[in-house]
N, C-alpha and C positions, 0 to 999 in steps of 0.2 A: 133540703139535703136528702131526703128520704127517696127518692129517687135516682142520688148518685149511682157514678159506675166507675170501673176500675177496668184500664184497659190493655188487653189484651195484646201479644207481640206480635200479631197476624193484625191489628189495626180494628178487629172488633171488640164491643167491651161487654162485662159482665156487671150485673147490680151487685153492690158492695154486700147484700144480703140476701140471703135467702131460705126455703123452708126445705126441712127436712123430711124425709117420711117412711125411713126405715121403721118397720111395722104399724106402719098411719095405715091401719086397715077397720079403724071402727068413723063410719061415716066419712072416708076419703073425700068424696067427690065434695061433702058438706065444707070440711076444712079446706081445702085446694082454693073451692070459691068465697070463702069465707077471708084468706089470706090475702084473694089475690082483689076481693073488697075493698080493704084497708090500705093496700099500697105495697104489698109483697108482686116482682117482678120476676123473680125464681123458683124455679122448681126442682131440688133435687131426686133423682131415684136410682132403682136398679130391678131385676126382673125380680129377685132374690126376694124385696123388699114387701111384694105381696100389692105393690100400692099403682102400678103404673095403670090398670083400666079406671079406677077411681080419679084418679090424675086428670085421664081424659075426658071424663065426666065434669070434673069440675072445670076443667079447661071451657068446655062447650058450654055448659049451664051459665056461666060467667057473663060469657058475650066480649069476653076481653079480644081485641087483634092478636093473630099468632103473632105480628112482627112485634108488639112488646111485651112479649112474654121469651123468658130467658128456659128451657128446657137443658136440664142434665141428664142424660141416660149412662149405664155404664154395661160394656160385657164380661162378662165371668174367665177367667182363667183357663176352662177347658175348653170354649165355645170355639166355634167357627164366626171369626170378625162378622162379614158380609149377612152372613143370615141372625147372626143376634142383634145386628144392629135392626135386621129387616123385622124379626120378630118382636122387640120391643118398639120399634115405631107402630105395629102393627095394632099393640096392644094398647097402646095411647093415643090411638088414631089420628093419627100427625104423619106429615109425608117427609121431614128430617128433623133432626135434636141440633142444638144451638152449640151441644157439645159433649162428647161420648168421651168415658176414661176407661181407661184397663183397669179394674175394681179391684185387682193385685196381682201382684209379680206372679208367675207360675214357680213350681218348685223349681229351685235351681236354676236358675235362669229371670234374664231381665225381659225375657217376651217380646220377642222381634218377631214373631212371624202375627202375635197377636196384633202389634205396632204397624207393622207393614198393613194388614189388615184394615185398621185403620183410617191408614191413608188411602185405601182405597176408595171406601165407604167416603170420606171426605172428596176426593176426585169424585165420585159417582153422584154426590150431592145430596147422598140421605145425614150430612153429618155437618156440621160449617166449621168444627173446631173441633181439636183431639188431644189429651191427655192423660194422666194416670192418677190412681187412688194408692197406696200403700206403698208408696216407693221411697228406698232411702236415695239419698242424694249418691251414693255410687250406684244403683242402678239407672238412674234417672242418665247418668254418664255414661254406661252402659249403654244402654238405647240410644243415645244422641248419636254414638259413634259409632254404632251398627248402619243407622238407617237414615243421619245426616242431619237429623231433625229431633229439636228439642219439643216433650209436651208444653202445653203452655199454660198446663195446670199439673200441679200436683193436690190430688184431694187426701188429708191427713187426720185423724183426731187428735185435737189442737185445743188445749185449757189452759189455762193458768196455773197449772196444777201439772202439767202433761205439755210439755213444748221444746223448740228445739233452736237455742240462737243461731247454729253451724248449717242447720236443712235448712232457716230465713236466710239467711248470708247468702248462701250456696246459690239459691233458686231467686234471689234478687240480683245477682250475676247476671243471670243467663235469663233473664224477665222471665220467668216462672213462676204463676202468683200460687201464693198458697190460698186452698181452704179447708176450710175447719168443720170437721162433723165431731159430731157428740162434744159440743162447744158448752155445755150445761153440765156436762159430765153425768150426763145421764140423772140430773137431779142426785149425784149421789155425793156430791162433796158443797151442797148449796148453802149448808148447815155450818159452813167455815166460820166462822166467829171474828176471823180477819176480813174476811168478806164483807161479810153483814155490817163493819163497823164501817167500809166506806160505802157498802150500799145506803147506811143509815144516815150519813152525811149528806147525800144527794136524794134522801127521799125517794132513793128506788130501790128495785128489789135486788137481790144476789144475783139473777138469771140476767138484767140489763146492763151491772156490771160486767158481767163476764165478755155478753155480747159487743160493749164501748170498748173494751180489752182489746178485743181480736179487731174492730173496724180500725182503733188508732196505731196501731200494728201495723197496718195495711193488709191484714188477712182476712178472708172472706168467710162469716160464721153461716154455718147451718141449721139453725135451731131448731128441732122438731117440735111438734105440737099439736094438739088435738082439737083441747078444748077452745071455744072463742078468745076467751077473755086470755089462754095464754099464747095464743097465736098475736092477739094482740100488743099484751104488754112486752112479747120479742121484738114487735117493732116500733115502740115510744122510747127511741134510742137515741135521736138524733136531735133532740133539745137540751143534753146536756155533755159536760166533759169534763174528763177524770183529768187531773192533774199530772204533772210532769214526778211528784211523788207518789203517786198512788199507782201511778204508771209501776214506779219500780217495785213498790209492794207485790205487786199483783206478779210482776216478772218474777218476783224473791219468792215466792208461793211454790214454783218448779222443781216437782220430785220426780218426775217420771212418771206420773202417775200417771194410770191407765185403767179406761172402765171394761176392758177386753183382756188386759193383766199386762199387757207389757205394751209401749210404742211401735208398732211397724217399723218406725224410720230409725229405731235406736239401734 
């Protein structure tokens, strides 16, 4: 199962998992191929992130085929679509990403010309798939009905602690998968004592719970990671499973919580 995929409304699919690498800037290229050793087939970034040439480093060092390797890139809110897409392929020395999102709504507005943009980059073929990061399910409607087309990802920060039954319902609608960044909570709620008691029942840790969370969901976690051995144990996920009760524990966990201080999509 560790190679499963979860598929896409356009007919491609994505690995049900993948690595994170907002500020993966000590030994990128090490961790990239170190991940992508073990069985990791995703890669998420952004320019912002500091991590995309390291990326491409460990992309090459690997020896892994482009064609299965899953590549996320995203453009920033101010950019010019076509040349940020062009500049972060650029810098990850790859000749298209598997799938680019609007990394968040601009002020006031749901970002149709960055949308449109896009779809162009996707037409021109540096892009194979296109959708957004910080969007609440009314902008996500918003854009649909500007430019006729839904993303077909929404990227969100998504815990057990921080989630949203109304943006899953909504974007299960309209086959809009979600995925999940800062799925660890930034290591800062790991210490739950509710946690630990069902990570302590399965003999694993609070960060694999969390990550079984979001896979039996149907949501796609991002787990960042540096060191080996936790780049590892994010992905020794798939030989066990949480229960139909522990499922709702973990659901009954949801305060809103947020390691940025509030939910984008709330």
């Amino acid at each position: 199962m560790s190679h499963s995929t979860i598929a896409l409304r356009t007919g491609r699919r994505l690995p049900c998992l993948g690595l994170g690498t907002w500020k993966l800037t000590n030994d990128t290229a090490g961790a990239v191929e170190e991940a992508l050793r073990i069985g990791y087939r995703m890669i998420d970034t952004a320019v912002d992130y500091g991590s995309q040439s390291g990326i491409g480093e460990g992309l090459r060092r690997s020896g892994a085929p482009r064609d299965d390797i899953f590549i996320v890139t995203k453009i920033e809110e101010d950019d010019v679509p076509l040349d940020a897409v062009r500049r972060d392929l650029d810098e990850l020395g790859l000749d298209h990403a598997d799938l680019t999102l609007i990394h968040r709504p601009p002020p006031g507005g749901a970002g149709e010309a960055l949308w449109e943009g896009l779809i162009l980059a996707r037409e021109s073929g540096l892009v194979r798939d296109i959708g957004v990061s910080n969007y609440t399910a009314g902008l996500v409607d918003e854009l649909t009905v500007a430019l006729g087309e839904a993303p077909v990802v929404n990227q969100v920060e998504w815990s057990p602690f921080g989630h949203s039954d109304h943006l899953q319902a909504h974007h299960q609608d309209r086959d809009i998968v979600l995925m999940a960044y800062s799925p660890l909570t930034r290591a800062e709620r790991l210490g739950d004592a509710q946690l630990g008691q069902i990570a302590g029942r399965h003999g694993r840790t609070p960060a694999q719970v969390m990550i079984r969370w979001n896979l039996q969901r149907g949501t796609v976690p991002l787990p960042k990671a540096n060191a080996a051995r936790h780049i590892q144990e994010n992905f020794a996920v798939f030989d066990f499973e949480l229960s139909e009760d522990e499922m709702r524990r973990l659901d009954d966990m949801n305060e809103a919580w947020s390691a940025l201080g509030s939910l984008a999509y709330q």
